[in-house]
Backbone bond lengths (Angstrom), bond angles and torsions (degrees), N, CA, C in turn:
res aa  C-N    CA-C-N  psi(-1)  N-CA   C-N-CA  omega(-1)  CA-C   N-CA-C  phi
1 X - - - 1.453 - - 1.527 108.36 -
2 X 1.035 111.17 124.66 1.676 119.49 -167.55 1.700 96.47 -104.26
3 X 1.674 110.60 138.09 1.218 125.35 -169.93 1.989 91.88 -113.49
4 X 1.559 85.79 137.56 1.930 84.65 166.69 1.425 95.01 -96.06
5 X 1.284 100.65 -169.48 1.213 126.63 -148.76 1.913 100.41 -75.42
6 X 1.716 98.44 -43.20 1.694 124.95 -173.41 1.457 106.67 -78.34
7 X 1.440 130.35 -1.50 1.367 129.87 177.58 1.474 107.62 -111.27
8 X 1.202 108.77 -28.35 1.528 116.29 163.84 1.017 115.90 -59.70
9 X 1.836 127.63 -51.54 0.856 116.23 -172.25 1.382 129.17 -75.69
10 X 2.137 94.73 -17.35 1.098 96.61 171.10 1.871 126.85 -63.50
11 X 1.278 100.08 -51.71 1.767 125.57 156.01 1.896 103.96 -22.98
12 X 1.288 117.09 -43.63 1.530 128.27 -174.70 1.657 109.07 -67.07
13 X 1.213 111.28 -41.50 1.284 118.74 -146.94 1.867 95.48 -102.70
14 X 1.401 116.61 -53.93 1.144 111.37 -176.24 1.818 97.93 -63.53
15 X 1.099 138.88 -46.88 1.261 122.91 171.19 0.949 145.26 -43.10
16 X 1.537 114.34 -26.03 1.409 128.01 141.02 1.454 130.40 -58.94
17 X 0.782 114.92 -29.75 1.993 138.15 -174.96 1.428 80.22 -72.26
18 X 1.133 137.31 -70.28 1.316 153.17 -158.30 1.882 97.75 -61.18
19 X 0.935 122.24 -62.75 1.710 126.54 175.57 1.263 92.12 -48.73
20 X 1.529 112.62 -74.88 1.351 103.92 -155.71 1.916 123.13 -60.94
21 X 0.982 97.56 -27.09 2.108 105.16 164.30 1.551 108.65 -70.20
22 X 1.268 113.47 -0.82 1.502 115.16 -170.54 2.112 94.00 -104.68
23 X 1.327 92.16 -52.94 1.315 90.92 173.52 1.397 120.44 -80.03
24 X 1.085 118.59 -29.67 1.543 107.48 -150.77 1.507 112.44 -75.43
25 X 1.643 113.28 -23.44 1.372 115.59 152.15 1.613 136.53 -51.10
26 X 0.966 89.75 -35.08 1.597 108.30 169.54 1.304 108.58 -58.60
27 X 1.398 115.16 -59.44 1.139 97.74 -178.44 1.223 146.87 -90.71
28 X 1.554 104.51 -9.77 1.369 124.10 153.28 1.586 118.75 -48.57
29 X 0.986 117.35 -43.57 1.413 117.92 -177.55 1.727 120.69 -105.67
30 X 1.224 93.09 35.62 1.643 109.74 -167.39 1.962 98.79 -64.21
31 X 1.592 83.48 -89.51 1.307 80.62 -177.84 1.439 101.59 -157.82
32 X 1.524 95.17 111.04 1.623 126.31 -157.30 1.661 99.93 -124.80
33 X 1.346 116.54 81.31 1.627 109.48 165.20 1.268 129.50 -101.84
34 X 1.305 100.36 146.93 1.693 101.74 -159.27 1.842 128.48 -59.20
35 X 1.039 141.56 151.95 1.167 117.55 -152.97 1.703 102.48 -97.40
36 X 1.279 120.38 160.02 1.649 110.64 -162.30 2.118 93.72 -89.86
37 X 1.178 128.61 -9.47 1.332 134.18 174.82 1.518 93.55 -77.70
38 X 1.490 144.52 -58.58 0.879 134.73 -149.91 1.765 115.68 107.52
39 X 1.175 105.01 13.99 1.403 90.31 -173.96 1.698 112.02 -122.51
40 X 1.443 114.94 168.22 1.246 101.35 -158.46 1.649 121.34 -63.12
41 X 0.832 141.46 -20.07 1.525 156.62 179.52 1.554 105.58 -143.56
42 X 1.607 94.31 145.78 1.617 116.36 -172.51 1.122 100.22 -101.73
43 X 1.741 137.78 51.66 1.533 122.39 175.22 1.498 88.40 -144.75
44 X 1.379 96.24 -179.85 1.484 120.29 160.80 1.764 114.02 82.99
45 X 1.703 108.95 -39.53 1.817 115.62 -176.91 1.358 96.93 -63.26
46 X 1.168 98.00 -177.87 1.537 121.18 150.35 1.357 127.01 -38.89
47 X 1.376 121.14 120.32 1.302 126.78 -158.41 1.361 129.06 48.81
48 X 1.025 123.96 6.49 1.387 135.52 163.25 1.735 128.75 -68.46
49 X 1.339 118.95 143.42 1.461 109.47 -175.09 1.680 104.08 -74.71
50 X 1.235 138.93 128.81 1.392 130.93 164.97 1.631 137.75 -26.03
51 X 0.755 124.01 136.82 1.295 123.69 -139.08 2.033 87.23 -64.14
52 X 1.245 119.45 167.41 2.059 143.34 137.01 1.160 123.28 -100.28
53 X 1.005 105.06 168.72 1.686 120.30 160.82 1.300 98.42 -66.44
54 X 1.388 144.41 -10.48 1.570 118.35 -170.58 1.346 89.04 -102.53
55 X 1.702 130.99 -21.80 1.593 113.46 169.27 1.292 122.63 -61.53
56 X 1.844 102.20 -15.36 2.197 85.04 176.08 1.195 97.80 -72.42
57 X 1.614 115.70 -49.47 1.341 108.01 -166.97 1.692 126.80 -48.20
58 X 1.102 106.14 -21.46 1.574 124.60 176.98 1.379 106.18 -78.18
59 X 1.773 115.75 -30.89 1.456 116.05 -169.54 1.829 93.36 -80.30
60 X 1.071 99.91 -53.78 1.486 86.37 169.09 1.558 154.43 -69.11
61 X 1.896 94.32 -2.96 1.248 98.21 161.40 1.841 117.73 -88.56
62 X 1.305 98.61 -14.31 1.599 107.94 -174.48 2.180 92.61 -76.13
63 X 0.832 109.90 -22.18 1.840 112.04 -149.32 1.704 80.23 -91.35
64 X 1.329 125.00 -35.76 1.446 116.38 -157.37 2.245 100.10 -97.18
65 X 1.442 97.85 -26.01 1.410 96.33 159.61 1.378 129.26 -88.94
66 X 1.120 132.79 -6.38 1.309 139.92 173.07 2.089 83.53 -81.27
67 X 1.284 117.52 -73.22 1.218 99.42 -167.59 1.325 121.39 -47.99
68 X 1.108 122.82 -45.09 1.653 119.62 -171.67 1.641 112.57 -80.53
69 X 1.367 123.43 -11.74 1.271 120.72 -152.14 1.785 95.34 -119.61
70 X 1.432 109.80 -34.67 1.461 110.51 -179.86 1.629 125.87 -119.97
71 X 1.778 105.21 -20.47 1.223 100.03 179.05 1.441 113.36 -94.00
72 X 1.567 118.73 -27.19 1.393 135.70 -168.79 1.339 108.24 -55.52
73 X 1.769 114.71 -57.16 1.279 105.72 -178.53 1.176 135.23 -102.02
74 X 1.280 112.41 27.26 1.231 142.96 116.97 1.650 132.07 -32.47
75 X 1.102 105.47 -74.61 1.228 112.94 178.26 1.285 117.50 -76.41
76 X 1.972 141.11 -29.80 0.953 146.04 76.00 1.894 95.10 51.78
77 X 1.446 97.17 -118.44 1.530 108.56 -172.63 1.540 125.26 -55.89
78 X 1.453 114.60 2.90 1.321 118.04 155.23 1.381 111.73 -100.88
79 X 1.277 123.81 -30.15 1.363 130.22 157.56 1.594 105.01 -17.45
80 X 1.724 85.12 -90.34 2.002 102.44 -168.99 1.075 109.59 -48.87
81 X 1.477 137.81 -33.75 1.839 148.26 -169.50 1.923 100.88 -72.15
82 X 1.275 99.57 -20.84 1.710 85.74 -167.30 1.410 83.25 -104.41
83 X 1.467 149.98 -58.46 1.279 150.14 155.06 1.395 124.16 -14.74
84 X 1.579 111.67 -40.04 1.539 108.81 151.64 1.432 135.47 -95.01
85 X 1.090 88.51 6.97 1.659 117.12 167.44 1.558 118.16 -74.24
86 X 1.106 88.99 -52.13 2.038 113.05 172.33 1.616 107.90 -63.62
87 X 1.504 97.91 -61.46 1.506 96.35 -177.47 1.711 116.50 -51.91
88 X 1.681 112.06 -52.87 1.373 108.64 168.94 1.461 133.37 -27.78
89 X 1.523 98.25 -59.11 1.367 116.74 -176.82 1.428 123.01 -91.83
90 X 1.098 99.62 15.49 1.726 116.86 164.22 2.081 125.27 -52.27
91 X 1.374 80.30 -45.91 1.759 95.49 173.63 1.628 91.66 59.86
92 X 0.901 101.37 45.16 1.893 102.52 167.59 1.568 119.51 76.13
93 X 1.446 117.87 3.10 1.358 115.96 -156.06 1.843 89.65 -79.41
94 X 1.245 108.84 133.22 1.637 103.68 167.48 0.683 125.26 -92.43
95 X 1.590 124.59 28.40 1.746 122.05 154.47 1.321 121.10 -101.15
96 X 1.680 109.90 -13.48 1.364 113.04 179.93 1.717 110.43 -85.72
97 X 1.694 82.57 -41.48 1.813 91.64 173.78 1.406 104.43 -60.14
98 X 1.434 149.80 -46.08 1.573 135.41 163.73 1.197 127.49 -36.99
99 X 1.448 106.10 -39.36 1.694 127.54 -166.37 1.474 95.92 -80.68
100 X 1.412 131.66 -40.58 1.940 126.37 157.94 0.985 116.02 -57.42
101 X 1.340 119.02 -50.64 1.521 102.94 -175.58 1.187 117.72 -85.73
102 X 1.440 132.98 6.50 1.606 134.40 162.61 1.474 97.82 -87.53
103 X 1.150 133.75 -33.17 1.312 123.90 171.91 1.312 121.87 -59.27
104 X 1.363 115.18 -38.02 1.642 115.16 175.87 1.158 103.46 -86.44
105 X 0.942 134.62 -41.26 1.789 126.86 171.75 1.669 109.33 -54.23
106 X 1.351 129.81 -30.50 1.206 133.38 174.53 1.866 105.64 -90.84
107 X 0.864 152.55 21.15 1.406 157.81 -163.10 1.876 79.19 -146.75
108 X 1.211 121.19 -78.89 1.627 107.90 -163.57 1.764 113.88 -56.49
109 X 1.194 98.25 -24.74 1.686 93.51 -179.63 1.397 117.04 -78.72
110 X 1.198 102.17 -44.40 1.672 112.97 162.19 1.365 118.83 -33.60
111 X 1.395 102.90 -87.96 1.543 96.40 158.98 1.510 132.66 -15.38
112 X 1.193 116.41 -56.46 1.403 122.28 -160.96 1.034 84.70 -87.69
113 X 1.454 150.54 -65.08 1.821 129.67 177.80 1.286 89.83 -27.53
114 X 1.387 121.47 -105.29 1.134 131.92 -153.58 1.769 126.39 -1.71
115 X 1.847 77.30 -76.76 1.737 91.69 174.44 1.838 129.12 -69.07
116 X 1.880 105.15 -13.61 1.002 111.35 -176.86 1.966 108.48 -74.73
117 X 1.447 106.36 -21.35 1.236 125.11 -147.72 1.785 84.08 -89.57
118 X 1.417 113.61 -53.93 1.307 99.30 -168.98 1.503 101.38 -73.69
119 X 1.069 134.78 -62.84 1.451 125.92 178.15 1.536 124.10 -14.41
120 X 1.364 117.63 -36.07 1.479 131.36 -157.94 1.541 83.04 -106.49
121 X 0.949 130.10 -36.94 1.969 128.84 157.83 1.183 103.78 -26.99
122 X 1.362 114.93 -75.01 1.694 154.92 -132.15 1.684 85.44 -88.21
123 X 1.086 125.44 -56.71 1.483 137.00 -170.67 1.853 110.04 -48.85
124 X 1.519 97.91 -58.28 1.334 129.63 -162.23 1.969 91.75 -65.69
125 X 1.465 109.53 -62.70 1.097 112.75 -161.05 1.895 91.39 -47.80
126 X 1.493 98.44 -48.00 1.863 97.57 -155.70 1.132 105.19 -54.71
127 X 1.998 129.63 -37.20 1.303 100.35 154.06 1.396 164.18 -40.26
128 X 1.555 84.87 -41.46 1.780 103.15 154.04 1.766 120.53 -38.15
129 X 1.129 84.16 -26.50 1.755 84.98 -159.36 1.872 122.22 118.59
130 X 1.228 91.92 -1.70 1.380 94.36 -169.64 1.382 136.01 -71.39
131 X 1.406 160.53 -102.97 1.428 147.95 156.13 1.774 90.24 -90.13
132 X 1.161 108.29 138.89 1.728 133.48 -171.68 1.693 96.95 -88.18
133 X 1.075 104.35 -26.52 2.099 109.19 -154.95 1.611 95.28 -117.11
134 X 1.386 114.75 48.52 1.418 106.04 148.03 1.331 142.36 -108.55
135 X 1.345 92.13 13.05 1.754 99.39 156.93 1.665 110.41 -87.34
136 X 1.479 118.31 -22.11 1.398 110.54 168.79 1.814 129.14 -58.29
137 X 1.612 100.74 -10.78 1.485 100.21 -166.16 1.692 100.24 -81.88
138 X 1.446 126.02 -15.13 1.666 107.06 175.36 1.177 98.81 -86.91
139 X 1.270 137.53 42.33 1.755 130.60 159.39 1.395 104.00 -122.35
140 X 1.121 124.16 -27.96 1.582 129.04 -170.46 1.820 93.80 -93.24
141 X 1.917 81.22 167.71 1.869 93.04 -160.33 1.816 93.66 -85.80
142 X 0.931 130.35 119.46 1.931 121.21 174.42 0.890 129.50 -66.42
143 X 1.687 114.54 -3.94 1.603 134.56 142.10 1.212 131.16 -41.22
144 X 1.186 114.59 -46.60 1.541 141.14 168.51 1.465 127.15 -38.76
């Protein structure tokens, strides 16, 4: 099977895409500890060491757990509250009653992408070798 020149390169490029989704988790979630101020990265203020490349990566592991861990179910539980809000006040019409229950079916699936997606992150990295105890962090305070 003979390769041109444009399938190779294609062959070149997705293989990299492929390394780099292999790594780039890794290193995002290397080793990212939380800052004792509370704020998203420990560089750059006052008295602080100047920021790295491993503080974006840290900025972006803090930016993707604040979303999934504090804003989601959040938004989540106003989700279902206005969805049973709809359904209540439906007065029987069966387009509104569809329109609730596609809303909670779209709020629970969400979720489960969401959380299924980082887990299988979280999973992948621990094969790597990476922190073993990250199913322990939804029991602990993230204040801490």
């Amino acid at each position: 099977m003979a390769f041109n020149l444009k399938s190779k390169y294609l062959f070149f490029i997705l293989s990299l895409l492929f390394l780099f989704s292999i790594a780039f988790p890794a290193i995002v979630f290397a080793a990212c500890t939380p800052c004792p101020d509370g704020s998203l990265v420990c560089c750059g203020n006052a008295g602080n060491p100047p920021c790295t490349i491993d503080d974006a990566f840290c900025l972006i592991t803090n930016i993707v757990n604040f979303i999934l861990f504090q804003l989601a179910p959040i938004l989540a539980v106003i989700w279902f509250s206005f969805a049973g809000f709809t359904y209540l006040t439906s007065a029987g019409d069966p387009g509104k009653v569809k329109k609730a229950k596609d809303m909670i079916i779209y709020v629970v699936v969400g979720l489960l992408i969401a959380y299924l997606a980082w887990g299988i992150i979280y999973s992948f990295i621990q094969m790597l070798g990476g922190d073993t105890n990250w199913l322990l962090q939804f029991f602990s305070n993230p204040t801490e």
